[in-house]
N, CA, C and O atoms as a CHARMM CRD file, in Angstrom:
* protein
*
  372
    1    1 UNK  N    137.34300 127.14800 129.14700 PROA 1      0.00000
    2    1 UNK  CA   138.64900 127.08700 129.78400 PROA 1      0.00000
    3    1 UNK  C    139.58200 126.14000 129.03500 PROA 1      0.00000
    4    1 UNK  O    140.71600 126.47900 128.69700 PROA 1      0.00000
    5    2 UNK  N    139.02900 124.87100 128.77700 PROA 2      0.00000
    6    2 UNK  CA   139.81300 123.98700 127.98000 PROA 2      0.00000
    7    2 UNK  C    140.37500 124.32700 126.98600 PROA 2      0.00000
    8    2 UNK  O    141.55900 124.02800 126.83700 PROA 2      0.00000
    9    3 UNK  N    139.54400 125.19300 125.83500 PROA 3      0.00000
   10    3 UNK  CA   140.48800 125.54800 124.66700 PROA 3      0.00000
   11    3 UNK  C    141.06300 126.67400 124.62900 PROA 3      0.00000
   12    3 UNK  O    141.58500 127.02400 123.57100 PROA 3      0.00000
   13    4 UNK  N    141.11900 127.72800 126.06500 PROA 4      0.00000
   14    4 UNK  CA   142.12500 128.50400 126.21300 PROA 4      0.00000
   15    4 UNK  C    143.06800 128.13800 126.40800 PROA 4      0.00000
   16    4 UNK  O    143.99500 128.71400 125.83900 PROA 4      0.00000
   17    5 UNK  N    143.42900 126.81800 127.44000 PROA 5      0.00000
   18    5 UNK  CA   144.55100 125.69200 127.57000 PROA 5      0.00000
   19    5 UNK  C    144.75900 125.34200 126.11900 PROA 5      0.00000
   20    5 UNK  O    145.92400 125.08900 125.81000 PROA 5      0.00000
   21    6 UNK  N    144.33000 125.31300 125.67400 PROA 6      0.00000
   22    6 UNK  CA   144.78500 124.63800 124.12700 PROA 6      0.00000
   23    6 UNK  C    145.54900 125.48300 123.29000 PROA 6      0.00000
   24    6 UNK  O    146.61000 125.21200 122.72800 PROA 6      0.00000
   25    7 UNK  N    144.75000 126.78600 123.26000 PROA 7      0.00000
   26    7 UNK  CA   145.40500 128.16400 122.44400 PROA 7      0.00000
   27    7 UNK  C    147.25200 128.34600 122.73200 PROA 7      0.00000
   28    7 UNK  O    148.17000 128.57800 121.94600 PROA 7      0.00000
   29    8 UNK  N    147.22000 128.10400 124.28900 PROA 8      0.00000
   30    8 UNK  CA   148.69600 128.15200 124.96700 PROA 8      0.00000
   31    8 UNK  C    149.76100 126.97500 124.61200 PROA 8      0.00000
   32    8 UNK  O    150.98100 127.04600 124.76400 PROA 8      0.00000
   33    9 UNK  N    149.03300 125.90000 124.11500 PROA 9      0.00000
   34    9 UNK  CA   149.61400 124.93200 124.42100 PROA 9      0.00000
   35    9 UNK  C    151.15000 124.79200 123.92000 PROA 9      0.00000
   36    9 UNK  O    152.14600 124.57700 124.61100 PROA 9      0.00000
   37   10 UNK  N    151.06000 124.96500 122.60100 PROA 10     0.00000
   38   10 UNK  CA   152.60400 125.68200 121.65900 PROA 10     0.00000
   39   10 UNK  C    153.07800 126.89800 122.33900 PROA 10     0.00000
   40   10 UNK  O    154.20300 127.35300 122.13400 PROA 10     0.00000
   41   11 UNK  N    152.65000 127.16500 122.74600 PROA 11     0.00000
   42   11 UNK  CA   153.44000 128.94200 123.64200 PROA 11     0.00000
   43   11 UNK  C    152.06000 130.21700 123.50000 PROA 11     0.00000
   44   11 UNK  O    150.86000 130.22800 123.77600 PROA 11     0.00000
   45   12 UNK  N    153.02400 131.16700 122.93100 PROA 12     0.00000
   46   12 UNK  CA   152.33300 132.43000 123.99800 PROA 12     0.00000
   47   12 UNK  C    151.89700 132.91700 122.08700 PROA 12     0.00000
   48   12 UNK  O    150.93300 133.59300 121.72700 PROA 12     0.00000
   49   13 UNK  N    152.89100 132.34300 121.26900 PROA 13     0.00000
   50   13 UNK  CA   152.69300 133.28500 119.68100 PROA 13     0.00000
   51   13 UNK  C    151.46400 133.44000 119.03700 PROA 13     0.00000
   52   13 UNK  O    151.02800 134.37400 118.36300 PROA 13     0.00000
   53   14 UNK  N    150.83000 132.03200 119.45800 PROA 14     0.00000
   54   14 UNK  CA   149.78900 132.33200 118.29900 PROA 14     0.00000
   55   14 UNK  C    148.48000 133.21900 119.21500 PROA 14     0.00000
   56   14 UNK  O    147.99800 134.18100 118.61700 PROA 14     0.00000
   57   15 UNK  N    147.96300 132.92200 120.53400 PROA 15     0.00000
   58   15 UNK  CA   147.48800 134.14000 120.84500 PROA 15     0.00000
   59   15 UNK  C    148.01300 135.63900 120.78500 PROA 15     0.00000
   60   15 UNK  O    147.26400 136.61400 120.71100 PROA 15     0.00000
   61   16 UNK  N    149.66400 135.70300 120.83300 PROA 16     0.00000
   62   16 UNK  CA   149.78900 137.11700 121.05300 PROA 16     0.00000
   63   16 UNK  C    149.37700 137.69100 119.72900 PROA 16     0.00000
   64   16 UNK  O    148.69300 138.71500 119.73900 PROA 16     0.00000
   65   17 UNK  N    149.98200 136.72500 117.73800 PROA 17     0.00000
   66   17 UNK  CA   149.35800 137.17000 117.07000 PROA 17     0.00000
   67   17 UNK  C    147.46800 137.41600 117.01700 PROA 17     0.00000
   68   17 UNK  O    147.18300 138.40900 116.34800 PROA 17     0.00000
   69   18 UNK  N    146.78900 137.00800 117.34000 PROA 18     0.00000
   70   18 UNK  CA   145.57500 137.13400 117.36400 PROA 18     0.00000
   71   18 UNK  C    145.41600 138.51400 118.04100 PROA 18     0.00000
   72   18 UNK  O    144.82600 139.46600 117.52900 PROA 18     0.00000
   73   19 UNK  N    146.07100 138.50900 119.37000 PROA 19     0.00000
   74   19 UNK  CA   145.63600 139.78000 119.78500 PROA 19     0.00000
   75   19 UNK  C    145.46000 140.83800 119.04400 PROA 19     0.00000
   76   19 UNK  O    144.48300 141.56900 118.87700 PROA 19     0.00000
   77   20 UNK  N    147.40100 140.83500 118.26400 PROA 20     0.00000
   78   20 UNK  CA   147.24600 142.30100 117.76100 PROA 20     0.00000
   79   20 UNK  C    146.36900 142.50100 116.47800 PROA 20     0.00000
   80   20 UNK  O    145.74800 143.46500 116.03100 PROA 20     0.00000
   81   21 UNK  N    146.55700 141.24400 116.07300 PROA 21     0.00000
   82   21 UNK  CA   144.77700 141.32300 114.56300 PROA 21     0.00000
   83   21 UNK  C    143.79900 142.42000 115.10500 PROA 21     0.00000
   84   21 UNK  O    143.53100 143.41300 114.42900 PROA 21     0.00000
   85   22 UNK  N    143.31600 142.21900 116.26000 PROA 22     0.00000
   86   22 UNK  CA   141.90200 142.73100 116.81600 PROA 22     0.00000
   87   22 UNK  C    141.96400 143.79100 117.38600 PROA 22     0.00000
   88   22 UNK  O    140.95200 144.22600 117.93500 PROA 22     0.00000
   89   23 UNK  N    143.38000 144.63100 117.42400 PROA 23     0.00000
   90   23 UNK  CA   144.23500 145.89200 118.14600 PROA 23     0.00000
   91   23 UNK  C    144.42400 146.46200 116.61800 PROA 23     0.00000
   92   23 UNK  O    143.84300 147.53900 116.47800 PROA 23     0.00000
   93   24 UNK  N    144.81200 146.19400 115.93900 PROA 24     0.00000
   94   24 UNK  CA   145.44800 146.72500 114.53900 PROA 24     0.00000
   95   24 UNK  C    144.37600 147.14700 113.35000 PROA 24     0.00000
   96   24 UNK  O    143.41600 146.46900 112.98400 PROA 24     0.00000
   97   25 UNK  N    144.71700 148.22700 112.92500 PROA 25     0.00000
   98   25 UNK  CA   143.83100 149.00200 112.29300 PROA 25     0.00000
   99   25 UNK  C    143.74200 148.14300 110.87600 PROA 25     0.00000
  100   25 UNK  O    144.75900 147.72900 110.32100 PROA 25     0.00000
  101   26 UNK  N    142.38400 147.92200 110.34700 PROA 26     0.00000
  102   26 UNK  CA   141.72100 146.80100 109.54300 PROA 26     0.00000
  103   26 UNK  C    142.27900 147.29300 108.05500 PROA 26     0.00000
  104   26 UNK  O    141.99500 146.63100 107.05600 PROA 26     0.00000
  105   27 UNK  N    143.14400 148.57700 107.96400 PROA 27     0.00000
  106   27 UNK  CA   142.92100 149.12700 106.17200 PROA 27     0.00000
  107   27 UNK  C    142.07200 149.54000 105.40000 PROA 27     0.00000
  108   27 UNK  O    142.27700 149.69900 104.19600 PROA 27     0.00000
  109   28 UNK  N    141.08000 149.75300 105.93700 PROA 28     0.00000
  110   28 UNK  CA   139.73500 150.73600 105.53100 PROA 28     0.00000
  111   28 UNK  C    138.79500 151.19300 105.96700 PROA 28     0.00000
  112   28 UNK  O    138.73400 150.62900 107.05900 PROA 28     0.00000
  113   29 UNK  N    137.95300 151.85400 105.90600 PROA 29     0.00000
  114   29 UNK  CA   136.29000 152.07900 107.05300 PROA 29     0.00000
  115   29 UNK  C    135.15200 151.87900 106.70300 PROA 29     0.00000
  116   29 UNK  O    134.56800 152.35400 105.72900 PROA 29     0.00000
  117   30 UNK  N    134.66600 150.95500 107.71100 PROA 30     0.00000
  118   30 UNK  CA   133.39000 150.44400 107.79000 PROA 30     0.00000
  119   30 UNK  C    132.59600 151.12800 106.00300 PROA 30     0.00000
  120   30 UNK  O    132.07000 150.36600 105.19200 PROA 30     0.00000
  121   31 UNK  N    132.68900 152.19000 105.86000 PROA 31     0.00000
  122   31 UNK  CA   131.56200 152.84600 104.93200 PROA 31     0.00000
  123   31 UNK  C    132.25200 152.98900 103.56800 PROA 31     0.00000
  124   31 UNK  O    131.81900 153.60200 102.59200 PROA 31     0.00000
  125   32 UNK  N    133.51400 152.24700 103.69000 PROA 32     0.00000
  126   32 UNK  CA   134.08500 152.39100 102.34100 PROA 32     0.00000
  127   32 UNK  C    133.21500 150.49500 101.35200 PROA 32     0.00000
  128   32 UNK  O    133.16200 149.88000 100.28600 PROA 32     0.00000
  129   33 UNK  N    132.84400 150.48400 102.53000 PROA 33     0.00000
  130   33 UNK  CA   132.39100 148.79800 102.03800 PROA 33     0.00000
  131   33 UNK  C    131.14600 148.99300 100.96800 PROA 33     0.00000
  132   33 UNK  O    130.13500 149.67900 101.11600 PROA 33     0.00000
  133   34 UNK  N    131.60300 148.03500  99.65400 PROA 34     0.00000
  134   34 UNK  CA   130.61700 148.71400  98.68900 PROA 34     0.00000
  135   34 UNK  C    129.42700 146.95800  98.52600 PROA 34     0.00000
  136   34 UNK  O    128.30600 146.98800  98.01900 PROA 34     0.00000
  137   35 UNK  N    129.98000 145.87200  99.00000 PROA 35     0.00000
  138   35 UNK  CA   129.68800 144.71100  99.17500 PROA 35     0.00000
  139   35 UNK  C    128.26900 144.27000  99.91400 PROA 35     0.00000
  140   35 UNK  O    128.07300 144.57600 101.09000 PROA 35     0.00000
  141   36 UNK  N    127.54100 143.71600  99.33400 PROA 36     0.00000
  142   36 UNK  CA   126.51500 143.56900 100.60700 PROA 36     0.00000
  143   36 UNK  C    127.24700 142.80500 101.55100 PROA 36     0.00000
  144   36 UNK  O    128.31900 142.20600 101.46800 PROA 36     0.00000
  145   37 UNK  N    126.54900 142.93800 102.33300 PROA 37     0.00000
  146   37 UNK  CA   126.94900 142.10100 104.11000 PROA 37     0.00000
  147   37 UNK  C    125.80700 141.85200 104.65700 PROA 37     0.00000
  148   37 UNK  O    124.78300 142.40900 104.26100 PROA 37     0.00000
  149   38 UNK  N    125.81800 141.04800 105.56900 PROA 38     0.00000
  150   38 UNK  CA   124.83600 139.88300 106.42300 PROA 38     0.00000
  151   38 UNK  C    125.41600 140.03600 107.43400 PROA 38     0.00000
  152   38 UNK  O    126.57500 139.62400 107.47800 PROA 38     0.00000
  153   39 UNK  N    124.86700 140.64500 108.54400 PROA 39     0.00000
  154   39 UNK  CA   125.58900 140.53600 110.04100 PROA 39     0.00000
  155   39 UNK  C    124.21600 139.48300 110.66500 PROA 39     0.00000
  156   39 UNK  O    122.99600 139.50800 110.50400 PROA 39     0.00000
  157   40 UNK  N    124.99800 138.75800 111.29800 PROA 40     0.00000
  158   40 UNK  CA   124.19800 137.75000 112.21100 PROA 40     0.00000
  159   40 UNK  C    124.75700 137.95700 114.00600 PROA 40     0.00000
  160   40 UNK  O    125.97200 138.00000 114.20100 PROA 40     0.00000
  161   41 UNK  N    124.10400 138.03500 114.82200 PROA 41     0.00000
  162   41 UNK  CA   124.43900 137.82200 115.91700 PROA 41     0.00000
  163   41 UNK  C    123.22400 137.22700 117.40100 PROA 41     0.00000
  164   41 UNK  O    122.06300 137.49200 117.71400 PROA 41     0.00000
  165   42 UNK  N    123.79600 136.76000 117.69300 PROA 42     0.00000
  166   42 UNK  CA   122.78000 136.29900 119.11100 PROA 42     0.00000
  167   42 UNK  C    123.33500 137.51400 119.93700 PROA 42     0.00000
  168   42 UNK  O    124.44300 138.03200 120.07100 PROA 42     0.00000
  169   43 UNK  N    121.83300 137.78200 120.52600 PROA 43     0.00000
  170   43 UNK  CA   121.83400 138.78400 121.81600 PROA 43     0.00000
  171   43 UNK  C    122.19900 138.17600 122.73400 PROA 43     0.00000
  172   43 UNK  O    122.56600 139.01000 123.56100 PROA 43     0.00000
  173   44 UNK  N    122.33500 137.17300 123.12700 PROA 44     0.00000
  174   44 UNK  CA   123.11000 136.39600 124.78500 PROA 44     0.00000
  175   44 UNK  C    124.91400 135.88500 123.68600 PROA 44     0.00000
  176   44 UNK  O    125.58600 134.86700 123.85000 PROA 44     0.00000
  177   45 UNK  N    125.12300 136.80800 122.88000 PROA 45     0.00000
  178   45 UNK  CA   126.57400 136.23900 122.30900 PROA 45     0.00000
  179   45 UNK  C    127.34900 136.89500 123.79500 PROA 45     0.00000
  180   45 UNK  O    126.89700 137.82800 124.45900 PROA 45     0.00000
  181   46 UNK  N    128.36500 136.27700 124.02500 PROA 46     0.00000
  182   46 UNK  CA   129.33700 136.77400 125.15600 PROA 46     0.00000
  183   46 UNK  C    131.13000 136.87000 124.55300 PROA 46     0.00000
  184   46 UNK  O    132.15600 137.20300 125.14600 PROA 46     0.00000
  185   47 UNK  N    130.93900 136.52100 123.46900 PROA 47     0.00000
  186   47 UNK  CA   132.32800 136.16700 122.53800 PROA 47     0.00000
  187   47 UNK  C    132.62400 137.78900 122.06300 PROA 47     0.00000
  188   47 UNK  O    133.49900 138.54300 122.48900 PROA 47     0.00000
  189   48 UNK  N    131.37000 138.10000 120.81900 PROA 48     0.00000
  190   48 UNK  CA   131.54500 139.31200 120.96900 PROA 48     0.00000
  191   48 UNK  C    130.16200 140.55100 121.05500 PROA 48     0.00000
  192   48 UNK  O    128.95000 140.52400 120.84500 PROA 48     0.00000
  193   49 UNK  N    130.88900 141.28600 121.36500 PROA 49     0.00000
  194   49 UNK  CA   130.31900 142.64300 122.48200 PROA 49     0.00000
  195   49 UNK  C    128.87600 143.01900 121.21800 PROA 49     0.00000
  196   49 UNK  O    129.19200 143.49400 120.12700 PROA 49     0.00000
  197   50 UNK  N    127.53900 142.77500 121.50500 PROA 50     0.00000
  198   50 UNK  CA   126.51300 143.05600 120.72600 PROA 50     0.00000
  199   50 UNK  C    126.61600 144.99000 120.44500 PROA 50     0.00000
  200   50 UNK  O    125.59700 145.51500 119.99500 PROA 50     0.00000
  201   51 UNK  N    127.35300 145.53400 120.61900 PROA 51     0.00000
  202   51 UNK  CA   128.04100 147.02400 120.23900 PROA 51     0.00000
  203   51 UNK  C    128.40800 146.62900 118.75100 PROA 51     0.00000
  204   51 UNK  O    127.72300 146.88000 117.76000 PROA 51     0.00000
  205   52 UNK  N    129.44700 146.05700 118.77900 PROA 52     0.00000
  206   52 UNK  CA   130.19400 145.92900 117.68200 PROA 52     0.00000
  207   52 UNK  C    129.61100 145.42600 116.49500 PROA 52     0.00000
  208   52 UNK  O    130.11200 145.80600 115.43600 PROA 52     0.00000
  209   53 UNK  N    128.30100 144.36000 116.44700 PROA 53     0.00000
  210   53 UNK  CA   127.35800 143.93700 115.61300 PROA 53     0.00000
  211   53 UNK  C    126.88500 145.86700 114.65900 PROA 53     0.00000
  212   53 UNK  O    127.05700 146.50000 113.61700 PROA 53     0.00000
  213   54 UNK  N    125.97300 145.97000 116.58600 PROA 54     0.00000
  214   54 UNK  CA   125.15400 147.00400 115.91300 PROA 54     0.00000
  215   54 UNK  C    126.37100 148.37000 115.39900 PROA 54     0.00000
  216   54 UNK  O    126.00000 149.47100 114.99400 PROA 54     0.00000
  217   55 UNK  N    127.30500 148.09600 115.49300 PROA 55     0.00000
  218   55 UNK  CA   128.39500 149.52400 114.97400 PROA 55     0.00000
  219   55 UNK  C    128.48000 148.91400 113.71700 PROA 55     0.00000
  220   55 UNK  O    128.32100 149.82100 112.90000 PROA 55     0.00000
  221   56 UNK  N    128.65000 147.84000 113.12900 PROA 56     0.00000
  222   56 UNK  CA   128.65100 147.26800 111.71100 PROA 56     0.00000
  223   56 UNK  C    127.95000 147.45300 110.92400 PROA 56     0.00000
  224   56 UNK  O    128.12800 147.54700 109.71000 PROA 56     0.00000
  225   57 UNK  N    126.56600 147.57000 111.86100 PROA 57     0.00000
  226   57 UNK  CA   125.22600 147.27600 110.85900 PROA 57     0.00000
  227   57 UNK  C    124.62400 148.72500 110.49500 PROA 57     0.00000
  228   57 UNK  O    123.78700 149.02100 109.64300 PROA 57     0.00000
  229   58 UNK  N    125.44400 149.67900 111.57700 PROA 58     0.00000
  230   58 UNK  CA   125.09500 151.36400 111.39900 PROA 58     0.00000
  231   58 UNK  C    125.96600 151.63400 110.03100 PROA 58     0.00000
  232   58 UNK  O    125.73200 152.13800 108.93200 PROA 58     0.00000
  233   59 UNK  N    127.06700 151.04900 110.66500 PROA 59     0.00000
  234   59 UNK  CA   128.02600 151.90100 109.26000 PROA 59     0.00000
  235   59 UNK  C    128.25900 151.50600 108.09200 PROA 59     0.00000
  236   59 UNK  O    128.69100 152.24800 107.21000 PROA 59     0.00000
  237   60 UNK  N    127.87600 149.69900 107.87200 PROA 60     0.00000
  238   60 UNK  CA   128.03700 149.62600 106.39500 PROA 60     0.00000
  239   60 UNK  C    127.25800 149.35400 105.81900 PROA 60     0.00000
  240   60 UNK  O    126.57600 148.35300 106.03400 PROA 60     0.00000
  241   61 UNK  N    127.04600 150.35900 104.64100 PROA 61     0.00000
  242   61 UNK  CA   126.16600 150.73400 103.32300 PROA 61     0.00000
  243   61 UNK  C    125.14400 149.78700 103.42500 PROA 61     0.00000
  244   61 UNK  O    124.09500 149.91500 104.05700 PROA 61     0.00000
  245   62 UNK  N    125.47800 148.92000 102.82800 PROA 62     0.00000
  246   62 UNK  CA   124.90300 147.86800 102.09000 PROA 62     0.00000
  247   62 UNK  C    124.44000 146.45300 103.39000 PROA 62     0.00000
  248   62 UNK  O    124.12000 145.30800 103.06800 PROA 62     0.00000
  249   63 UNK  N    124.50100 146.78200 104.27700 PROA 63     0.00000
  250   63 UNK  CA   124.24600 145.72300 105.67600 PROA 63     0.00000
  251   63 UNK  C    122.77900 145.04600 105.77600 PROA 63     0.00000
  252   63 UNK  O    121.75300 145.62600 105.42200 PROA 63     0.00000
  253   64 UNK  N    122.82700 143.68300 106.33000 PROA 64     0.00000
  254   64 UNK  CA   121.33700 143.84500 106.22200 PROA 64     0.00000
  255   64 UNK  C    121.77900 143.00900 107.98000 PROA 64     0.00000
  256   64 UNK  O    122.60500 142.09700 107.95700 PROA 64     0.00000
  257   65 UNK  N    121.20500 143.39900 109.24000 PROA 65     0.00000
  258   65 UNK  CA   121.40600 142.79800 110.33200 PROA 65     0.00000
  259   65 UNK  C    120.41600 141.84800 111.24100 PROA 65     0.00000
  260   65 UNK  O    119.34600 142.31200 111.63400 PROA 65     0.00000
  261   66 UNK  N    120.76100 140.66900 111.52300 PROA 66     0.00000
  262   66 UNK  CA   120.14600 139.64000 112.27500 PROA 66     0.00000
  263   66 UNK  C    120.51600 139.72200 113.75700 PROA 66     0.00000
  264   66 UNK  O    121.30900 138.96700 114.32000 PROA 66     0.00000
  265   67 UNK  N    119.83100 140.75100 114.33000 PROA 67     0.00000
  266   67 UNK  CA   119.94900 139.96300 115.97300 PROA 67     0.00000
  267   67 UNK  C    118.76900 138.92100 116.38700 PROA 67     0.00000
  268   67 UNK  O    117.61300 138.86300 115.96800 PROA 67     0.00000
  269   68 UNK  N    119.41900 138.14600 117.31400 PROA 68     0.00000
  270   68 UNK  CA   118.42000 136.78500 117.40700 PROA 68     0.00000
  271   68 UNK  C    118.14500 137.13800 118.92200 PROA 68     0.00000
  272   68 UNK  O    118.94800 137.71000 119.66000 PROA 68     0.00000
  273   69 UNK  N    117.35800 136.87000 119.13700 PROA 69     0.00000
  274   69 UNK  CA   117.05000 136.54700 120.63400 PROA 69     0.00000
  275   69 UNK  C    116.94300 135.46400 121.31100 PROA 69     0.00000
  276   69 UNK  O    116.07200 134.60900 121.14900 PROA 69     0.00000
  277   70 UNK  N    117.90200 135.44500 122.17100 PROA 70     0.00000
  278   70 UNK  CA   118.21900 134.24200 122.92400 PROA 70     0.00000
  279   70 UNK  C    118.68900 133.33900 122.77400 PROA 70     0.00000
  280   70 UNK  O    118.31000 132.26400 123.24000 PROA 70     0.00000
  281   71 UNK  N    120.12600 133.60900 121.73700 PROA 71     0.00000
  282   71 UNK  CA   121.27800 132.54500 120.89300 PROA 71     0.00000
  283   71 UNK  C    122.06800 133.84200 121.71600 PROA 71     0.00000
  284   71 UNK  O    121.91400 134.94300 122.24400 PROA 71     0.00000
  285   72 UNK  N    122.87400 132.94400 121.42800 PROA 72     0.00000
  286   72 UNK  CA   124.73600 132.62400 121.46100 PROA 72     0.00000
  287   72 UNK  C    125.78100 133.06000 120.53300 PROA 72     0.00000
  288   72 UNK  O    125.48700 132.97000 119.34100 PROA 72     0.00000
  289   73 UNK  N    126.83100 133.47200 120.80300 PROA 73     0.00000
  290   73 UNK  CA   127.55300 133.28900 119.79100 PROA 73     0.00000
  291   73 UNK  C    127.60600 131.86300 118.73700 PROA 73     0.00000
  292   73 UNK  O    127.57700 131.83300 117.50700 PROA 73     0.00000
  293   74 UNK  N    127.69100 130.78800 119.67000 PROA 74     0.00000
  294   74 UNK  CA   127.65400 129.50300 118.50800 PROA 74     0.00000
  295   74 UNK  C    126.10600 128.88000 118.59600 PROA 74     0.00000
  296   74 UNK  O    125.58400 128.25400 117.67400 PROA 74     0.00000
  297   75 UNK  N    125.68200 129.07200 119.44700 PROA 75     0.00000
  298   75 UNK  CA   123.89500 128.30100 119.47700 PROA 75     0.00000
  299   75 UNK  C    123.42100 129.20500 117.99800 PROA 75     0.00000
  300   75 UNK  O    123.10500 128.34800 117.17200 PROA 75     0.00000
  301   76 UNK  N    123.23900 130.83400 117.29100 PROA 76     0.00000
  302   76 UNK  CA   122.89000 131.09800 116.79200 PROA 76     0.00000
  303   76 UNK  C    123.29600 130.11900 115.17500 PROA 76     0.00000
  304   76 UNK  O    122.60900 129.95700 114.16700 PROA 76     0.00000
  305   77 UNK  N    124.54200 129.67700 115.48700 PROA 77     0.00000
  306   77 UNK  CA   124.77100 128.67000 114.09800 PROA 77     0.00000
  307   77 UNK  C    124.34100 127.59600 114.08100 PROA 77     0.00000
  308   77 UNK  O    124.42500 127.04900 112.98100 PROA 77     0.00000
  309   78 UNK  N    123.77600 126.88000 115.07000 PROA 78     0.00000
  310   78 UNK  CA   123.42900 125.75300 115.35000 PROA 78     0.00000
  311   78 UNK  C    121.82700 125.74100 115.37500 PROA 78     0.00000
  312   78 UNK  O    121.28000 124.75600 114.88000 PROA 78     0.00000
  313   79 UNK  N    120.82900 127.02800 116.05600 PROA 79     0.00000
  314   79 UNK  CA   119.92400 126.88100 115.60100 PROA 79     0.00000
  315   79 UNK  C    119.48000 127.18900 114.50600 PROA 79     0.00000
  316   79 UNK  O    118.57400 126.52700 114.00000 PROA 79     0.00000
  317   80 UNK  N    120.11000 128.44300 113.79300 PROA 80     0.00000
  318   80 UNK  CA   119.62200 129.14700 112.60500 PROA 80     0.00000
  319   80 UNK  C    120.70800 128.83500 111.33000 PROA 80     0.00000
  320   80 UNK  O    120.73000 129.60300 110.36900 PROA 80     0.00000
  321   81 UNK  N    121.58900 127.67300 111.39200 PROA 81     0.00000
  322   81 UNK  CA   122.19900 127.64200 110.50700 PROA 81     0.00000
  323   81 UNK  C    122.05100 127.69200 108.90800 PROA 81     0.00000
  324   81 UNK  O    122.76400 128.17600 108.02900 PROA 81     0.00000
  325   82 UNK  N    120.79600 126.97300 108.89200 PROA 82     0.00000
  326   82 UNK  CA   120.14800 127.00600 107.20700 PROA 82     0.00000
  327   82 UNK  C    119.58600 128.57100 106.89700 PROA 82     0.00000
  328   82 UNK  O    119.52700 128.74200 105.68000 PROA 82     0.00000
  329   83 UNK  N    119.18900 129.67400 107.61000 PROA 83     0.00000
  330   83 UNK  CA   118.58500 130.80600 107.70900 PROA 83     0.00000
  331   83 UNK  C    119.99200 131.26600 107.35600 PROA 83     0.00000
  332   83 UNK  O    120.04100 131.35300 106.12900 PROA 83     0.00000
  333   84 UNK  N    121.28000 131.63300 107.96500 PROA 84     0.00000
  334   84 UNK  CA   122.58400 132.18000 107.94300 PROA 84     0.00000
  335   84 UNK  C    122.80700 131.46000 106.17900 PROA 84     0.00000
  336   84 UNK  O    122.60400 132.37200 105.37800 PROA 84     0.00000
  337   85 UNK  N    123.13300 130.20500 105.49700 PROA 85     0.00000
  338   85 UNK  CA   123.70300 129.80000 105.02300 PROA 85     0.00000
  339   85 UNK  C    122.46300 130.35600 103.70900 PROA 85     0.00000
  340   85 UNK  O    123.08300 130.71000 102.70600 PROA 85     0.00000
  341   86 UNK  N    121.24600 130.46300 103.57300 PROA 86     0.00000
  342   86 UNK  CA   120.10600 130.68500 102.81600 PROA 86     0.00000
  343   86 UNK  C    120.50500 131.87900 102.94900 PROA 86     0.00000
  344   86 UNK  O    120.50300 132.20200 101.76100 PROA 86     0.00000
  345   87 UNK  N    120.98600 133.14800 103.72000 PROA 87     0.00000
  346   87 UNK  CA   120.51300 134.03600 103.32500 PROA 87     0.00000
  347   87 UNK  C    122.34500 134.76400 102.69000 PROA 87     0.00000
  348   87 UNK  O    122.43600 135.66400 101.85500 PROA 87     0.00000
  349   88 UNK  N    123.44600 134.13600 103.30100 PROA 88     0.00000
  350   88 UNK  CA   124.52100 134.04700 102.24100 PROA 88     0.00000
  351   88 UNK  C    124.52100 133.54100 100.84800 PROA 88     0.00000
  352   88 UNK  O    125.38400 133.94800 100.07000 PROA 88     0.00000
  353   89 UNK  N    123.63900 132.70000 100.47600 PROA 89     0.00000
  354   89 UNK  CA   123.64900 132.29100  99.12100 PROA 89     0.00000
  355   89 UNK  C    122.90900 133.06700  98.54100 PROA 89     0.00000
  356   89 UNK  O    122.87300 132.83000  97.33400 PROA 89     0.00000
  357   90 UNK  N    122.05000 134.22700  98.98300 PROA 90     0.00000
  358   90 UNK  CA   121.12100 135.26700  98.33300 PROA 90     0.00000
  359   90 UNK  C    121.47600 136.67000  98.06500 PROA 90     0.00000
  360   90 UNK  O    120.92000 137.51700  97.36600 PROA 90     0.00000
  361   91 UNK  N    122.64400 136.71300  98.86400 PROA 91     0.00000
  362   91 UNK  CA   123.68700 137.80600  98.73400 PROA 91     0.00000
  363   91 UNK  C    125.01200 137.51300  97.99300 PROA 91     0.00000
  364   91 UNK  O    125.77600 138.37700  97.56200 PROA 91     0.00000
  365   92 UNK  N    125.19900 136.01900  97.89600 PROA 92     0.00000
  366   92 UNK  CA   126.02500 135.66700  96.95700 PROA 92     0.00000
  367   92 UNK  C    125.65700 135.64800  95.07000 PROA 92     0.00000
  368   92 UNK  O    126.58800 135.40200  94.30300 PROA 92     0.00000
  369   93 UNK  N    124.51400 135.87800  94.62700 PROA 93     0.00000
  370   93 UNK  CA   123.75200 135.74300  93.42900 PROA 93     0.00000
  371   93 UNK  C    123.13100 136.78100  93.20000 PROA 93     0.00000
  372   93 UNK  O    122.41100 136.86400  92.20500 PROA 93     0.00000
């Protein structure tokens, strides 16, 4: 609740821009992605919808996907952070 109070605090702009980010069509599709990718997500995430993980991890090419069990949207960075950051530097090389 607090840092929704916070988001407002300057006015209404910088959430309304955010909104339409996440409304507005991204400029390409999922399967045009030629990049590896690392999807990470906790199954108790409530931030965002564990759909949208697994719609990522269906459609792009090159995906490799982490659901955790029983993290969070932010607990999963906090417990598995060296696992997330180890396995970006292995897709980075």
């Amino acid at each position: 609740m607090q840092t929704t109070l916070e988001s407002f605090r300057q006015g209404t702009n910088g959430p309304t821009q955010e909104a339409g980010l996440y409304a507005s069509p991204w400029g390409f599709e999922l399967e045009e992605i030629a990049t590896p990718v690392s999807i990470w997500q906790g199954l108790l995430d409530v931030n965002v919808p564990l759909s949208n993980g697994r719609l990522y991890a269906q459609k792009i090419p090159n995906a490799t996907a982490h659901f955790i069990d029983g993290e969070g949207h932010l607990s999963l960075l906090f417990n598995h952070g060296e696992a997330v950051l180890a396995d970006l530097l292995q897709i980075d090389s």
